[in-house]
C-alpha positions in Angstrom: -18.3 31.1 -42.5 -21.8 29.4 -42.0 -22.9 25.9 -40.6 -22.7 24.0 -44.3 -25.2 21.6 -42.8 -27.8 24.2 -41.6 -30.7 23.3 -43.0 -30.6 19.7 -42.2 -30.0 20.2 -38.7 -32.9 23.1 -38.5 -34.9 19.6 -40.2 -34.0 17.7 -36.9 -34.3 20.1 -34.0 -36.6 22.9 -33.0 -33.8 24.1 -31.7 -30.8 23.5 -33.9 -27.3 23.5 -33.0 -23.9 23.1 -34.9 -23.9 20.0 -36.8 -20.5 17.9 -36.1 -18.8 18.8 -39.4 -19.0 22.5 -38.5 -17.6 21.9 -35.1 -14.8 19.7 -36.8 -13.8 22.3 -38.7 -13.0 24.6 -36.3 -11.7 21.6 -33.9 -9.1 21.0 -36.4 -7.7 24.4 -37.0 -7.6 25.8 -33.2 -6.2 22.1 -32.7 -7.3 22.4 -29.3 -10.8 24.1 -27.6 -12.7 24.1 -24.3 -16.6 23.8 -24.3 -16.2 27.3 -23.6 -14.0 28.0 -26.7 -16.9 26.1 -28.7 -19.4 28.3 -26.9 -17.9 31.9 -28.4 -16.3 30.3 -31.6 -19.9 29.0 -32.8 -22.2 31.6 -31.6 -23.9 29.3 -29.5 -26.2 30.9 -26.5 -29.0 30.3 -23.8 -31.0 27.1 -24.5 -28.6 26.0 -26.9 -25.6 25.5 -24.3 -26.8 22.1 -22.8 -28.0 20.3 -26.3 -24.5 21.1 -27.8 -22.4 19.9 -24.3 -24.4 16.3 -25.0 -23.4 16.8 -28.7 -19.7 17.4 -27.8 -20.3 14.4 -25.2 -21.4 12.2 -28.2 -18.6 13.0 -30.1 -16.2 11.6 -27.8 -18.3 8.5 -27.0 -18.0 8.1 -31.3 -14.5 8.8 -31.4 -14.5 12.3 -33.4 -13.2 14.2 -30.8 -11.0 13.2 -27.9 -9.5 14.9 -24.7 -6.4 16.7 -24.1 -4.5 15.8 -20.6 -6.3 19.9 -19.8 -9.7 18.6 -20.9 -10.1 20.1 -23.7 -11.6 19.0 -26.8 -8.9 17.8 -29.7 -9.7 15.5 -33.0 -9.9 11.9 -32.0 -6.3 9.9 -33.0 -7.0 6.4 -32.6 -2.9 6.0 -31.6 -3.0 8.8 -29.0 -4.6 8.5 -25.8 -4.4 4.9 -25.1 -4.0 3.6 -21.4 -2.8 0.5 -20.2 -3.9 -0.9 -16.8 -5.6 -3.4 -14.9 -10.0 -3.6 -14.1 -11.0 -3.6 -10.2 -14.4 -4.5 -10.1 -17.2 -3.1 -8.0 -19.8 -5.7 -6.6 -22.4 -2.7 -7.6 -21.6 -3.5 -11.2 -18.9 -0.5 -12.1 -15.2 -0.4 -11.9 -11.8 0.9 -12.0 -8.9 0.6 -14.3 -5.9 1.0 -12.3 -3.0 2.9 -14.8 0.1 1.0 -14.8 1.8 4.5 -15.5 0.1 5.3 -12.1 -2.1 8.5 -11.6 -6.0 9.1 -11.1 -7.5 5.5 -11.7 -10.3 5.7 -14.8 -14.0 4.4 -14.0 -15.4 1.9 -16.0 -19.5 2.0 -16.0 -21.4 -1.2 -15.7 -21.9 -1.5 -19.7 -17.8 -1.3 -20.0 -17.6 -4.0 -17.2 -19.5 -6.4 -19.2 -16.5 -6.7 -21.7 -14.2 -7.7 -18.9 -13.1 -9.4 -15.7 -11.6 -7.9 -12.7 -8.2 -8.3 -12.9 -8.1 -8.3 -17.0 -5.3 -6.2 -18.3 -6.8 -3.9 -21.0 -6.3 -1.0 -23.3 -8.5 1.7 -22.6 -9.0 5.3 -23.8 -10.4 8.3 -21.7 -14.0 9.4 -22.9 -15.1 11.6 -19.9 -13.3 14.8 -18.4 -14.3 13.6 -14.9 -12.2 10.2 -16.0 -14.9 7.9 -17.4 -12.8 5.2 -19.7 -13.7 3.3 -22.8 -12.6 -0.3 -23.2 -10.5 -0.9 -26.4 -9.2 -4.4 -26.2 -8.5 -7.2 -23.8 -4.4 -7.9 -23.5 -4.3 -10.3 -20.8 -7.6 -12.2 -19.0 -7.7 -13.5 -16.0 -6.6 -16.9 -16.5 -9.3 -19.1 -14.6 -12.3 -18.2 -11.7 -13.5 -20.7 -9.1 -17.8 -21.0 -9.9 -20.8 -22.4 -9.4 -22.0 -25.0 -12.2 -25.9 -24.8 -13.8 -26.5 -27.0 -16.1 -30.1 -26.2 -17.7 -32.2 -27.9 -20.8 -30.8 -25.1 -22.6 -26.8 -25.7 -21.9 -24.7 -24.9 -19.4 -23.0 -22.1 -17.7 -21.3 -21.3 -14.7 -21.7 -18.5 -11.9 -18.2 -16.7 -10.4 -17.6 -17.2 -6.8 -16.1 -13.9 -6.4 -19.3 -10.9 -5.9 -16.9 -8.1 -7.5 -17.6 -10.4 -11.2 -21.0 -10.1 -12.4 -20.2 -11.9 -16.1 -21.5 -15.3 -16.7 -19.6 -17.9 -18.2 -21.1 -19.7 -20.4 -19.7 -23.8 -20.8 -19.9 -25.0 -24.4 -18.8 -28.7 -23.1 -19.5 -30.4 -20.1 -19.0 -34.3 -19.0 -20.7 -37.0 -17.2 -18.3 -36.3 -14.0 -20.1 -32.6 -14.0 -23.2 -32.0 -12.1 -25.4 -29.1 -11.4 -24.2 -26.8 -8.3 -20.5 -28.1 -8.3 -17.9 -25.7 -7.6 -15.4 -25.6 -10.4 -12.5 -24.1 -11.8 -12.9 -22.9 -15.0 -10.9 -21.8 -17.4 -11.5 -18.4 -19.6 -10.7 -19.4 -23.6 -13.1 -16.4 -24.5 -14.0 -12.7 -23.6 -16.9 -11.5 -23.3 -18.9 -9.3 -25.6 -21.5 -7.1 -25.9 -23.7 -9.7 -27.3 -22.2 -12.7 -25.8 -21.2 -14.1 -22.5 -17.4 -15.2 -21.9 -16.7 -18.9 -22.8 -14.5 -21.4 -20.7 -14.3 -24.8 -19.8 -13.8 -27.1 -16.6 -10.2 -27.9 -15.8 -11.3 -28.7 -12.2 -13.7 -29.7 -9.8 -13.5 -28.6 -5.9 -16.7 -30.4 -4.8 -20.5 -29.9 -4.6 -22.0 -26.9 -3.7 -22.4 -27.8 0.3 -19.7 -30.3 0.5 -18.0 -29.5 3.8 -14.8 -27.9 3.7 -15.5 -26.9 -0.5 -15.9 -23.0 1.2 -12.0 -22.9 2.0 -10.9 -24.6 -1.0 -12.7 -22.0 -3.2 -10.9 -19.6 -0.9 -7.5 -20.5 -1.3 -8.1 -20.7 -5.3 -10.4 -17.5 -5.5 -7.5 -15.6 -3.8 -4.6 -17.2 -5.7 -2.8 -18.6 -2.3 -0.8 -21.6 -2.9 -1.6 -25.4 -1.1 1.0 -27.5 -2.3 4.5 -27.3 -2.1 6.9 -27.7 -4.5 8.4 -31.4 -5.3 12.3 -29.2 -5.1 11.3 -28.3 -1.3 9.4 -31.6 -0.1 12.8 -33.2 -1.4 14.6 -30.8 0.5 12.0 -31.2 3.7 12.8 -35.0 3.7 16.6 -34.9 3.8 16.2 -33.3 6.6 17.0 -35.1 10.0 13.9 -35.6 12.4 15.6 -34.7 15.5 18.3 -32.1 16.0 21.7 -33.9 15.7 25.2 -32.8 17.7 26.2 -31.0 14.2 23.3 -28.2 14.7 24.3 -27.7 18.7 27.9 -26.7 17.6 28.4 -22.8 18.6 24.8 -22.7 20.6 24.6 -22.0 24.0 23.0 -25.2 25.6 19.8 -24.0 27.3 18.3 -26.8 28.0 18.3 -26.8 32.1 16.2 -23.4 31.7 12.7 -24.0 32.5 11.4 -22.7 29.1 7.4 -23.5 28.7 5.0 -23.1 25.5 1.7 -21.6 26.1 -0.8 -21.7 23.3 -4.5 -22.5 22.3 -5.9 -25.9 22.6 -5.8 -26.9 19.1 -2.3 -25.5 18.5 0.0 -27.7 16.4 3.0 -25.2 15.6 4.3 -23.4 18.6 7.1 -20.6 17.7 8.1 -19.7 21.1 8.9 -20.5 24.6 9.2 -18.3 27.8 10.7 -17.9 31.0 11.2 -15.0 33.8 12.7 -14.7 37.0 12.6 -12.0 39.6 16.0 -9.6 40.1 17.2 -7.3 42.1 16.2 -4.5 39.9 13.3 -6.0 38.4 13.3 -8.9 36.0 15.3 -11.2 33.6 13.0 -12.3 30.2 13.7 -14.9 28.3 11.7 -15.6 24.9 13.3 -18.5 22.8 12.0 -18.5 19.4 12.1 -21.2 17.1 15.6 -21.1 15.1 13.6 -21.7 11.5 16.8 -19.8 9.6 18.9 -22.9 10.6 17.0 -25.0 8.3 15.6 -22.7 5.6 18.4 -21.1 3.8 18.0 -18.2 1.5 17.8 -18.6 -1.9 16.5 -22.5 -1.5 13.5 -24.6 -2.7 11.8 -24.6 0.9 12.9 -20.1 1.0 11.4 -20.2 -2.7 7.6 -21.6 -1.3 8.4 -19.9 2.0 7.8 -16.2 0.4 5.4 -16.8 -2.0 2.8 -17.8 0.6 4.5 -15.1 2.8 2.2 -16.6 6.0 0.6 -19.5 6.9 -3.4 -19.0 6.6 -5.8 -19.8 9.5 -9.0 -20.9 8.8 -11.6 -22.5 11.1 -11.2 -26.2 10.3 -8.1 -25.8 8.0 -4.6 -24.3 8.3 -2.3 -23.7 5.2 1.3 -24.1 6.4 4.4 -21.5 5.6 6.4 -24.5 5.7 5.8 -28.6 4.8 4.3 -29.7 7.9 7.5 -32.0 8.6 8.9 -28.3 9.8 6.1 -26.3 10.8 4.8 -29.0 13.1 7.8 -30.6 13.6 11.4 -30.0 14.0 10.8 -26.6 13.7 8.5 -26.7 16.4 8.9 -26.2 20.3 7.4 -29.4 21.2 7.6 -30.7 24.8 10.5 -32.8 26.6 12.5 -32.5 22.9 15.8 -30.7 22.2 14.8 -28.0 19.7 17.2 -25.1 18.0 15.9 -21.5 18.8 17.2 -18.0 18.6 17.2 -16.3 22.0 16.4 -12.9 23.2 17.6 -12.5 26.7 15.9 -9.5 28.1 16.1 -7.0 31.6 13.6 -5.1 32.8 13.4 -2.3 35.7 10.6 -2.5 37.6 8.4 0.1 36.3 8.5 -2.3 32.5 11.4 -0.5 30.7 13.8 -2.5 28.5 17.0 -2.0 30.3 19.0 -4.2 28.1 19.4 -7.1 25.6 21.2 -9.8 23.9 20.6 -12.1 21.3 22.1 -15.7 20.9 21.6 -19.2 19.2 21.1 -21.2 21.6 19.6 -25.6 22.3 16.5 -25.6 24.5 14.0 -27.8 26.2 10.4 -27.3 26.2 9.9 -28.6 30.3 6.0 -27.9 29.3 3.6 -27.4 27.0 0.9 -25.3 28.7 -2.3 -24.1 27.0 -3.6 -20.4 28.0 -6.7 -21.9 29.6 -4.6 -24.4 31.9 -2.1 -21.0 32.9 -5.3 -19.0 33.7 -6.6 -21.3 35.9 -3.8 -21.7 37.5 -2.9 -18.4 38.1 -5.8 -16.5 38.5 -8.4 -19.2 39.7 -5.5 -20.7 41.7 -6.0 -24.4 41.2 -4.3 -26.5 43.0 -4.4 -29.8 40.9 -3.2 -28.1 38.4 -0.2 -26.3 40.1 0.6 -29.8 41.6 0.8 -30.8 37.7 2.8 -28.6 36.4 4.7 -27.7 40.0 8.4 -27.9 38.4 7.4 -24.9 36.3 5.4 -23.0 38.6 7.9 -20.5 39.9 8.7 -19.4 36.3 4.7 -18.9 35.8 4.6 -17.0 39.1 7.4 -14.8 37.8 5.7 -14.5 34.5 2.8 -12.8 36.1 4.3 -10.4 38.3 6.3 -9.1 35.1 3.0 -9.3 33.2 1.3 -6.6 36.0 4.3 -4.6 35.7 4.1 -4.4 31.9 0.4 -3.7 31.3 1.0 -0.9 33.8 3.8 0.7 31.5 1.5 0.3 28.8 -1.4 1.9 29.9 1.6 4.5 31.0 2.7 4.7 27.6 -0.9 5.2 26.2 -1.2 1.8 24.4 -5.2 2.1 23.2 -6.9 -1.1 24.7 -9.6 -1.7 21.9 -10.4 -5.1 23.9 -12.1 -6.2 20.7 -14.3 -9.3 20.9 -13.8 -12.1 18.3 -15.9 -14.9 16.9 -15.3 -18.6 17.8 -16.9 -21.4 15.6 -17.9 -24.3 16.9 -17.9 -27.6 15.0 -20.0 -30.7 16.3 -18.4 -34.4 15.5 -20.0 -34.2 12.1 -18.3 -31.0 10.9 -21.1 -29.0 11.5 -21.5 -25.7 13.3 -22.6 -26.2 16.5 -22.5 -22.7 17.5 -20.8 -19.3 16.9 -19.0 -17.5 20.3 -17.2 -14.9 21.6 -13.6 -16.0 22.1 -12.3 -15.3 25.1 -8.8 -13.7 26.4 -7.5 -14.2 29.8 -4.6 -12.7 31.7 -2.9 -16.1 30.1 -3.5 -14.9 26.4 -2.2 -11.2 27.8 0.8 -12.2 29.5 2.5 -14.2 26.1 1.0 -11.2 24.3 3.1 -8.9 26.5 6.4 -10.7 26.3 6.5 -11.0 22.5 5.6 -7.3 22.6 8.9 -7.0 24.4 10.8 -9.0 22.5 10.0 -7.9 18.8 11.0 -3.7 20.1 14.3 -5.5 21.5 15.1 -6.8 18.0 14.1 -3.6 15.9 16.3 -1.8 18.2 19.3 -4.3 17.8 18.8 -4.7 14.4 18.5 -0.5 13.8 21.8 0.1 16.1 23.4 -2.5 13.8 22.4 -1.3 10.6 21.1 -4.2 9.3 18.5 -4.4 6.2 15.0 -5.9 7.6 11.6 -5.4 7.7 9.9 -3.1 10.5 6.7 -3.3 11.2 5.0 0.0 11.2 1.9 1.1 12.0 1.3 4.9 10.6 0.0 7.9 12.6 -4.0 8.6 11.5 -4.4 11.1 8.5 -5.4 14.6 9.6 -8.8 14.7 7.6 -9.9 11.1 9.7 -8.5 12.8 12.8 -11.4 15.5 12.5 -14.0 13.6 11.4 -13.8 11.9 14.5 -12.7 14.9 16.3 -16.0 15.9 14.9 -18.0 13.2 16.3 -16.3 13.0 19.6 -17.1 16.9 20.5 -20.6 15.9 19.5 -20.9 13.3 22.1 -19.0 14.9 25.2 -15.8 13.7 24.7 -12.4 15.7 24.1 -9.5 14.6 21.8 -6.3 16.2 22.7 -3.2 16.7 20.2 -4.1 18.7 16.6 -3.5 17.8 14.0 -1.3 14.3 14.7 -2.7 13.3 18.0 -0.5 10.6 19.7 -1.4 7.2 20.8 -2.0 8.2 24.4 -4.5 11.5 23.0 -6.6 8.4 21.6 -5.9 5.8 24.7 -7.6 8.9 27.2 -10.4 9.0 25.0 -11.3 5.4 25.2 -10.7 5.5 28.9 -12.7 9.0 29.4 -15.2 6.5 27.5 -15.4 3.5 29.7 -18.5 2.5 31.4 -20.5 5.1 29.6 -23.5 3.6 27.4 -21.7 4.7 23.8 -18.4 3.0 25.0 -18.7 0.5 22.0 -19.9 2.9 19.4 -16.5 5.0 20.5 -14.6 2.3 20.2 -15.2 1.4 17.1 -15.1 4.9 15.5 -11.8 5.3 17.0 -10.6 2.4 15.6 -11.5 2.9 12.2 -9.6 6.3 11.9 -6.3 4.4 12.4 -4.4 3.1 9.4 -3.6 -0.4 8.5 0.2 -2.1 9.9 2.1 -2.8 7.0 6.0 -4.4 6.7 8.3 -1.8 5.2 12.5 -1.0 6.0 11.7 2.5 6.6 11.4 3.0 10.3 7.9 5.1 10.9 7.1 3.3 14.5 3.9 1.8 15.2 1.3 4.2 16.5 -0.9 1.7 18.4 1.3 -0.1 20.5 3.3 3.5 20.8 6.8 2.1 20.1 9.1 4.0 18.3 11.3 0.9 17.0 9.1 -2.1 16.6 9.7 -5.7 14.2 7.9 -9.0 14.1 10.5 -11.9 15.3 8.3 -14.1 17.3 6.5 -16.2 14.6 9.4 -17.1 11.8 7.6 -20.7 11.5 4.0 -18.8 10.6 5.6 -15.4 8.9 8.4 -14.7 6.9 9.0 -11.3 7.9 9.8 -12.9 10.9 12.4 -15.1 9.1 13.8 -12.5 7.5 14.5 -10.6 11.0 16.4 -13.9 12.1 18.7 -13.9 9.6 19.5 -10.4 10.1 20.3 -11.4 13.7 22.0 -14.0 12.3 24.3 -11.6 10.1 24.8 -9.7 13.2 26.0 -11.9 15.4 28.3 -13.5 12.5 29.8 -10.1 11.4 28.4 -10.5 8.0 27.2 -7.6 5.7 23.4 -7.3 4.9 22.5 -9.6 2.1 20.7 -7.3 0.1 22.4 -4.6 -0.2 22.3 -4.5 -3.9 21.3 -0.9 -5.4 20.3 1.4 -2.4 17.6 3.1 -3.1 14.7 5.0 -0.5 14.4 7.0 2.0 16.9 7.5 4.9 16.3 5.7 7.8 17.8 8.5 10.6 21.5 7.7 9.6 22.7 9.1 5.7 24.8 6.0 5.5 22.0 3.6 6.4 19.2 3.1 3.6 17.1 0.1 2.2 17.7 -2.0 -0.5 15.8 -2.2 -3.4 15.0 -6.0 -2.5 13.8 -5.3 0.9 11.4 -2.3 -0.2 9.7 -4.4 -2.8 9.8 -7.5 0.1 8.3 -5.2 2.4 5.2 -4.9 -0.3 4.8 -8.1 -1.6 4.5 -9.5 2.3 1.9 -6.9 3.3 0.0 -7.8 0.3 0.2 -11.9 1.5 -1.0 -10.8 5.0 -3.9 -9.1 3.4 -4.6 -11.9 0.8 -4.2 -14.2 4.1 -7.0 -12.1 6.2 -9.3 -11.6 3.2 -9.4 -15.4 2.8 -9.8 -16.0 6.5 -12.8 -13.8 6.6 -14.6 -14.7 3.5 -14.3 -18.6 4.8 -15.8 -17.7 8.3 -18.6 -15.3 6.7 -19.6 -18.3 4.5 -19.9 -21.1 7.7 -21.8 -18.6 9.6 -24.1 -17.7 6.6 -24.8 -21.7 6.4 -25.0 -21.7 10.1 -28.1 -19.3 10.1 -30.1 -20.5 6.6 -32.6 -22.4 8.7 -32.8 -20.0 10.8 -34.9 -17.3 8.7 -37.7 -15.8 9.9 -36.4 -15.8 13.5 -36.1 -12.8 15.5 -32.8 -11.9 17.6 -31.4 -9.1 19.2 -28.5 -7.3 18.5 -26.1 -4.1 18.2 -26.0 -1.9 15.5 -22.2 -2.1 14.5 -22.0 0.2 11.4 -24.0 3.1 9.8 -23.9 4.6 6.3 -26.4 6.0 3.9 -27.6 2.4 2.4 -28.4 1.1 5.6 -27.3 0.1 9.0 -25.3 -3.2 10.3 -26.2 -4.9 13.3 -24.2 -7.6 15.3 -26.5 -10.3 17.2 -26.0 -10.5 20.7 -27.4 -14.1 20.7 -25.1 -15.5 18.2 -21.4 -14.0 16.7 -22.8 -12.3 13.0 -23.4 -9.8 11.4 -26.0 -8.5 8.6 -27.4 -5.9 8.1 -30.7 -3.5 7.1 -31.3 -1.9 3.8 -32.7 1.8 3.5 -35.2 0.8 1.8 -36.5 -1.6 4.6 -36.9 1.2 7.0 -40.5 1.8 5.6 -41.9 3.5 8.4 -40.4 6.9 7.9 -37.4 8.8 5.2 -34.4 8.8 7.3 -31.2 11.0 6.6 -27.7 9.9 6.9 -25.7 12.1 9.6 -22.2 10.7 9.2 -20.8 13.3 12.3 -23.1 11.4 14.9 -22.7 7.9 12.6 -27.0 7.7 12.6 -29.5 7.6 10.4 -32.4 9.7 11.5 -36.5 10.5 10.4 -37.5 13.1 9.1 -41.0 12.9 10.3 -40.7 11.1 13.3 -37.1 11.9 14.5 -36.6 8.5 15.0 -32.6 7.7 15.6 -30.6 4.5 14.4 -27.4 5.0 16.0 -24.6 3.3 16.1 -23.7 1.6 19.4 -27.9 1.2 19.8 -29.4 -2.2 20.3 -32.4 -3.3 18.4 -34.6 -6.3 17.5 -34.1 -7.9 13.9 -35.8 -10.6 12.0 -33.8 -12.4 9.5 -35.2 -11.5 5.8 -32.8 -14.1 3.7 -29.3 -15.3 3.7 -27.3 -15.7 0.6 -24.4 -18.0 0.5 -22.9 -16.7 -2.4 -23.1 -12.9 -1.7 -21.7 -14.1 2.1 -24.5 -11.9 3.3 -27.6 -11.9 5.8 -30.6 -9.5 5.3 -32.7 -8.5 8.5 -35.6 -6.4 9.0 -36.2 -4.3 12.3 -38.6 -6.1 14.1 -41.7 -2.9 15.3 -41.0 -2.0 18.9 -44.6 -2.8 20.8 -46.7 0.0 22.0 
């Protein structure tokens, strides 16, 4: 049988190819045909190929034909096909839809994105073999977006404070409290279109545009973490008793006479744990005494309710967002000095070359006998000042002993091949008007190192004790490098002298010898961070995996239950220990098995173990986006300066470079690199000329000028400033 439509398609193209009725036909009675099918079954050859794939293509984007899960081309059903998931925008404009059924995610283009939000949950229906998706219908919008407010002669509308949303929002109704470039929540009551922007209204305002401290609050909202606790657990919170009464010492070992200290930063308000060592025969006795948090926050209850659904407390630069009412956090639950406070104890020994020899856990009623900062220990014991140790001289034996076991420690773990990354962080700097005064390099001492150490030693105690028992917690696990990032930088470290030992799965120490191998050389930095960025990301989780960095094969977080609640989770564990008590959740088991076929996780633990990685991560995103913010404002005036810096990052867009003069980063656009066409090398992490052979590596210094800063992208353009003749 012939093309009935021929003629009329001969009319249209010099060229002509089957008209879609005829390829319908034949669709419909094979029920299901590959281009290549189409190719034989219509005659179709040479030059005609590529205009009848862009008419097959057009079919599918007009819903006559659809694919089949193998690709190929079947009549459209507007009931099969359909997916369900949820849009992850792009800041570039393009997205995702994540599949609740799981699978492949589906890519929306930038035309599709402007029918949704990220996070909407939508029908969709796959267009593309290569996974391209076509919206269908909006089931569930994001409920409200934190934005900036511009009112105009013509109306009013309102820009999203989060870059992955590009969609306007335009405000039908404003009032006389609203005022250009305030920062607003504001409620979604209408889609978007094709033809029309989404429609909402103010339920909110956070505060004009520059307003200090409106940055965090549109942080908190943007990322969905809650600020206020419930009226059920501030209730519960004030009944209460301030001080620990002779009820809570009953069955705790009294402590007190122990000469327990705090050391913490300056501006610390909550303080989780106390410390204390002494010399032994064979080495040394350890003592961490962390606060007893379970005692007062019971499972199940108002205060455990809020507790978990923050997950962490939230650290920002002139801000903190409690776990806990601040009544607990920075109060009875804190290790305040010359107060009784309730802790749970970990009671360590350790040999003399820093090997856990043994352990015990008990609740216990201790005395802070000082609260020491990490700048006030340093001084004392490394600069040795004496006013100082005349200060704090009824403690000074326990610091003393703290130190030597500190020494011995950091020699087992360069032993054990613990990778010291010795990463620098950023320190803001606020004048008495809330401004930024400056932006530094934080410093760590032997002080910060030391506490660092002995929590180290005390979270591996409790994962052992808690694994020996069988108990149903949260580890936390750091995973080994995947085998394809182990080669790429395999790849780059062969290319730059260096040699990393172990395959395929290289161990902790294989990665520690190349960052010592690396030290003093002129690269050292650029290693260092291309050795950190092969490793995976620490996550909570019952199944025991080890952590990889701090190369620990049993390792929990029990040091911080006031600040984490994984951590309050592990102490009532203990607590079930001690007491004889089965594991709470140990509703369906389900999982993997944890090196014992009797032993597995619950159900409740697994998802816990999920939902609290995904607070930490909500928690550091937050953090981050607050501090890029201040130090954008910190630098607008500053545009058209010149600084130095490092270049901290390379990829094919353009290179990011660190300033030496001031803690930030921004970074230089391809397309600002005028002077030559430069090709990314991603073994070598450079971009270099063609014609000049001109190298931007990372690790390299170089002279920037600042091009622009924009607040609301949390970004700072610079241009390379031309090295002089």
């Amino acid at each position: 049988m012939s093309d009935p439509h021929q003629k009329r398609e001969s009319e249209k193209y010099d060229n002509p190819i089957p008209s879609r009725e005829y390829i319908l036909g034949f669709v419909k009675k094979k029920k299901s045909l590959s281009k290549y099918d189409l190719f034989d079954l219509l005659k179709v050859e040479g030059k005609q190929k590529k205009p009848l794939t862009h008419r097959l293509k057009a079919m599918v984007r007009d819903e006559q034909l659809d694919y089949d899960k193998e690709g190929n081309f079947v009549i459209f059903d507007p009931k099969a096909g359909i997916k369900i998931g949820t849009v992850v925008a792009n800041p570039k404009g393009f997205g995702f839809l994540k599949l609740d059924e799981g699978g492949r995610d589906l890519r929306l283009n930038s035309r599709q994105m402007q029918l949704v939000f990220h996070g909407d949950k939508v029908e969709a229906r796959l267009i593309s073999k290569r996974g391209d998706a076509k919206i269908i219908k909006v089931l569930e919008s994001v409920k409200t977006v934190v934005a900036r407010l511009h009112i105009t002669e013509d109306g009013a509308y309102a820009v999203v404070d989060d870059k992955r949303i590009r969609n306007n929002i335009n405000i039908p109704k404003i009032n006389d409290n609203n005022k250009n470039e305030q920062i607003v929540i504001v409620e979604i009551i209408k889609s978007p279109t094709f033809k029309s922007l989404a429609e909402g209204r103010i339920i909110q305002i956070l505060g004009d545009y520059m307003d200090e401290g409106v940055e965090t609050e549109a942080a908190l909202y943007r990322n969905g973490i809650p600020v206020d606790f419930s009226e059920e657990a501030l209730a519960q919170t004030a009944n209460i008793p301030a001080e620990v009464t002779e009820q809570d010492k009953k069955g705790r070992i009294d402590i007190t006479d122990m000469k327990l200290v705090t050391i913490d930063g300056e501006d610390s308000k909550d303080f989780d744990d106390a410390v204390f060592a002494k010399s032994t025969a064979n080495g040394w006795k350890l003592v961490v005494a962390i606060a007893d948090v379970s005692h007062y926050v019971k499972e199940g209850s108002a205060l455990d309710h809020d507790a978990v659904e923050r997950g962490n407390s939230v650290y920002f630069p002139r801000r903190v967002v409690p776990m806990l009412p601040e009544a607990l956090s920075n109060g009875l639950c804190s290790i305040n000095p010359d107060v009784e406070r309730l802790c749970m104890t970990c009671e360590m020994n350790i040999d003399q070359g820093g090997n856990l020899l043994d352990y015990k856990f008990y609740p216990a009623v201790m005395f802070s006998h000082a609260r020491l900062t990490y700048t006030k220990v340093s001084q004392i014991l490394e600069e040795d000042d004496q006013g100082l140790k005349t200060q704090y001289s009824s403690v000074l034996d326990n610091l003393n002993d703290l130190y030597g076991l500190y020494k011995v420690l950091k020699a087992a773990r360069v032993k054990r091949g613990v990778m010291d990354f010795d990463r620098i962080e950023s320190q803001i700097l606020f004048n008495d008007n809330g401004k930024i005064d400056n932006i530094i390099a934080r410093s760590r001492n032997d002080a910060h190192k030391l506490i660092e150490e002995c929590m180290l030693m005390a979270n591996q105690a409790t994962a052992k004790f808690l694994g020996e028992n069988k108990e149903d917690f949260l580890y936390r696990i750091h995973p080994k490098p995947t085998a394809e990032k182990v080669e790429v930088t395999r790849q780059f470290l062969t290319a730059v002298g260096l040699t990393l030992e172990g395959g395929d799965q290289p161990d902790s120490k294989h990665f520690a010898k190349v960052l010592e191998d690396a030290k003093g050389r002129e690269d050292e930095n650029i290693i260092k961070t291309v050795v950190l960025r092969t490793m995976k990301q620490a996550v909570y989780t019952p199944a025991n995996e080890g952590h990889f960095g701090l190369a620990f094969d049993d390792y929990t977080h029990f040091t911080s239950p006031i600040r984490r609640y994984p951590d309050l989770l592990v102490h009532r564990a203990i607590n079930r220990v001690l007491k004889k008590k089965k594991p709470s959740f140990m509703g369906k088991l389900v999982g993997k098995v944890l090196g014992d076929k009797n032993k597995k996780p619950s159900k409740k633990m697994i998802e816990l173990g999920a939902n609290l990685s995904v607070t930490e991560r909500r928690a550091d995103e937050a953090s981050r986006d607050v501090e890029q913010w201040l130090k954008c404002e910190y630098m607008r005036d500053k545009v058209g300066e010149t600084f130095n810096g490092v270049i901290s990052g390379v990829a094919g867009f353009g290179i990011f470079i660190e300033l030496t003069e001031v803690f930030v980063e921004g970074m230089i656009s391809i397309r600002d690199l005028k002077d030559d066409y430069y090709n990314f090398d991603d073994i070598h992490h450079q971009l270099k000329g063609d014609r000049t052979g001109k190298v931007f590596r990372l690790g390299d210094t170089i002279k920037i000028q600042i091009a622009s800063v924009n607040l609301d992208d949390r970004q700072m353009v610079f241009i390379p400033v031309p090295e002089e003749e």
